[in-house]
C-alpha positions as CSV (number, residue, x, y, z in Angstrom):
1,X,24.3,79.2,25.8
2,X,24.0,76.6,28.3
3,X,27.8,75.7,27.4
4,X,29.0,79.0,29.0
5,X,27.2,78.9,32.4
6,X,30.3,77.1,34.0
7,X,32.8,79.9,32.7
8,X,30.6,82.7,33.7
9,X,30.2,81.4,37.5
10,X,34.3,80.9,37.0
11,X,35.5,84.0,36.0
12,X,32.3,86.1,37.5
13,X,33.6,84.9,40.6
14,X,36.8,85.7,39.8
15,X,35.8,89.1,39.4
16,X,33.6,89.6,42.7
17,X,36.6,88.9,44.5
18,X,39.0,91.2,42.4
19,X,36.5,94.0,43.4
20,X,36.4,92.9,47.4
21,X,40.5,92.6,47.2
22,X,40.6,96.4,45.6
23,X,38.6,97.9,48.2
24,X,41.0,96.2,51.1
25,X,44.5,97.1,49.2
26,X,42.9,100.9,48.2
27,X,42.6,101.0,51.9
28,X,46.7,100.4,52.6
29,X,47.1,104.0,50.4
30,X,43.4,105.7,51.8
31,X,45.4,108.8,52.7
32,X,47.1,109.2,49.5
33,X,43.9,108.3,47.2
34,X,41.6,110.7,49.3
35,X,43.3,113.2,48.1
36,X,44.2,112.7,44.9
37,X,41.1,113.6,42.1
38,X,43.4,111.4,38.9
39,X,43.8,108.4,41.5
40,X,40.3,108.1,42.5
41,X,39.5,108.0,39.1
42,X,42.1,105.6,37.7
43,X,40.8,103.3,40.7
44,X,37.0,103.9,39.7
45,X,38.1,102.5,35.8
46,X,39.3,99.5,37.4
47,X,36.4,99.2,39.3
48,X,34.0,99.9,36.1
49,X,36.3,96.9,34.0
50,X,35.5,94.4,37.1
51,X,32.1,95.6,37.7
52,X,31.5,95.5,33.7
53,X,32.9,91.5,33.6
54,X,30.9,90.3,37.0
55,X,27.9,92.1,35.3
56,X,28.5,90.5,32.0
57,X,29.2,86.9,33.8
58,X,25.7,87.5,35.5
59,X,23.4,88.1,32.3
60,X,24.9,84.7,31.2
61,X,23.3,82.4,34.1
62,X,19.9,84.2,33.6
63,X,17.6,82.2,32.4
64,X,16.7,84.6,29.1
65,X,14.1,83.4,26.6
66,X,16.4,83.8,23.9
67,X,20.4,84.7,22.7
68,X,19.4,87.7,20.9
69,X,18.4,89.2,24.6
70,X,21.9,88.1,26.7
71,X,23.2,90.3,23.3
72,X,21.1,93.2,23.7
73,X,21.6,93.2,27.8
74,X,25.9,92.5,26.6
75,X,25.9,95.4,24.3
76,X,24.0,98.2,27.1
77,X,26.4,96.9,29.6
78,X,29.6,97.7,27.1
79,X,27.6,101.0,26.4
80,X,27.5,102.1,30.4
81,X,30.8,100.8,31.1
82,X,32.0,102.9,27.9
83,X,30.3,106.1,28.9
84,X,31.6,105.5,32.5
85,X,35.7,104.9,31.7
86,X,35.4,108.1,29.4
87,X,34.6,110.6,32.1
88,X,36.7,108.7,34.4
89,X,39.5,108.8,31.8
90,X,39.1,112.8,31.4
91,X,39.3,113.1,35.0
92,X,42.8,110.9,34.9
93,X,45.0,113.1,34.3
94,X,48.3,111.0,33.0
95,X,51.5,111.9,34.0
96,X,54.0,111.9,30.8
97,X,56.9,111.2,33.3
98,X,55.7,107.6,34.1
99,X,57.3,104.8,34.0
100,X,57.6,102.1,30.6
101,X,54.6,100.2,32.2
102,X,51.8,102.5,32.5
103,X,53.2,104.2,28.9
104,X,52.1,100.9,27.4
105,X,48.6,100.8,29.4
106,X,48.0,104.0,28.3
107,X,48.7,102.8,24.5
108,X,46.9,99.7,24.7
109,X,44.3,100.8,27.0
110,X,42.8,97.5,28.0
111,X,39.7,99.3,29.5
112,X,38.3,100.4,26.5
113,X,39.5,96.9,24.5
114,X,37.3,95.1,27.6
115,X,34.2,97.0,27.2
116,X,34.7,97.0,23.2
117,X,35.0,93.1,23.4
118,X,32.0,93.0,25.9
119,X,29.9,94.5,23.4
120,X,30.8,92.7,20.5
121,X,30.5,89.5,21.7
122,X,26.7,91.2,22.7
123,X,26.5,92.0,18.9
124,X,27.1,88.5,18.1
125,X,24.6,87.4,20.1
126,X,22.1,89.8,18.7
127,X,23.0,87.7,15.3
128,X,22.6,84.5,16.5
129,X,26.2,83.7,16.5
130,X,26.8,81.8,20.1
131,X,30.7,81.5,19.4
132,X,30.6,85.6,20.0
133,X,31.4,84.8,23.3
134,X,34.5,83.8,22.8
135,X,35.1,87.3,22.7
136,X,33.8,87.8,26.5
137,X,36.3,85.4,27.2
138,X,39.0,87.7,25.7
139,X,37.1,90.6,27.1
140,X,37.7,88.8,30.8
141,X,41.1,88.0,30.1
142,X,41.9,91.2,29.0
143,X,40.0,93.6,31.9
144,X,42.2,90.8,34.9
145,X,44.9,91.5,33.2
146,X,44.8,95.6,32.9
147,X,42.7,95.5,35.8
148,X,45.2,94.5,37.4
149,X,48.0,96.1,36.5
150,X,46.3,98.9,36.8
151,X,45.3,99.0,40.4
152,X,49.2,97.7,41.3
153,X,50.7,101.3,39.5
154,X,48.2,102.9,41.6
155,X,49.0,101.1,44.7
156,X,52.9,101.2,43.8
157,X,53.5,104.8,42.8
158,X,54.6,107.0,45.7
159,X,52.6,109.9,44.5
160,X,50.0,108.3,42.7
């Protein structure tokens, strides 16, 4: 476990400052977002991926007693961040007009594939299997990547 302390201070940085840069660009479109229900709630799944990863980055520099733990505390943080983008996805509504970009986001939905990948690489742990975090490497590639795409349609779209 010791091998993956450098990449979770690395990309749970990485993700400390993705959440401080959405709060200051949310703020160039406040007026818009206030009042729009689906766009505070797209914003709050992008929020929950980045949370989820800086969370995830976290429970890997504890010092825990033992692998089977970091997979346990992995697996309840894909759990909340799973319960969390399902009622923000119902209260998302999608608009079937949209452009070519969000179409595929919405196919591939890289906020469930982050949380899924979160908590398998925690049930990998739980077995003993240290290489499962690989897949919260994937899981952090994937969550910058849609993350981040998805905060830009939100900041781009002229309604929302």
């Amino acid at each position: 476990m010791d091998r993956w302390v450098n990449f979770a201070i690395v990309a749970g940085g990485a993700s400390a400052a993705f959440v401080g840069l959405l709060f200051v660009s949310v703020s160039i479109r406040a007026d818009t977002i206030a009042h729009s229900p689906s766009l505070r709630a797209r914003l709050a799944q992008v929020l929950t991926i980045f949370l989820g990863i800086l969370i995830s980055c976290v429970l890997i520099t504890l010092p825990n007693p033992a692998d089977w733990v970091v997979g346990a505390e992995l697996l309840a943080t894909s759990a909340a961040m799973s319960a969390s983008l399902i009622f923000l996805g119902r209260r998302a509504v999608r608009n079937r007009d949209s452009d070519p970009l969000e179409r595929t986001l919405d196919r591939l939905n890289p906020n469930v594939t982050t949380a899924v990948l979160i908590g398998l690489s925690g049930v990998a742990l739980l077995f003993g299997i240290e290489s499962g975090l690989f897949l919260l490497s994937l899981a952090v590639i994937v969550g910058f990547v849609g993350g981040g795409l998805g905060a830009w349609l939100v900041l781009v779209r002229p309604d929302g």
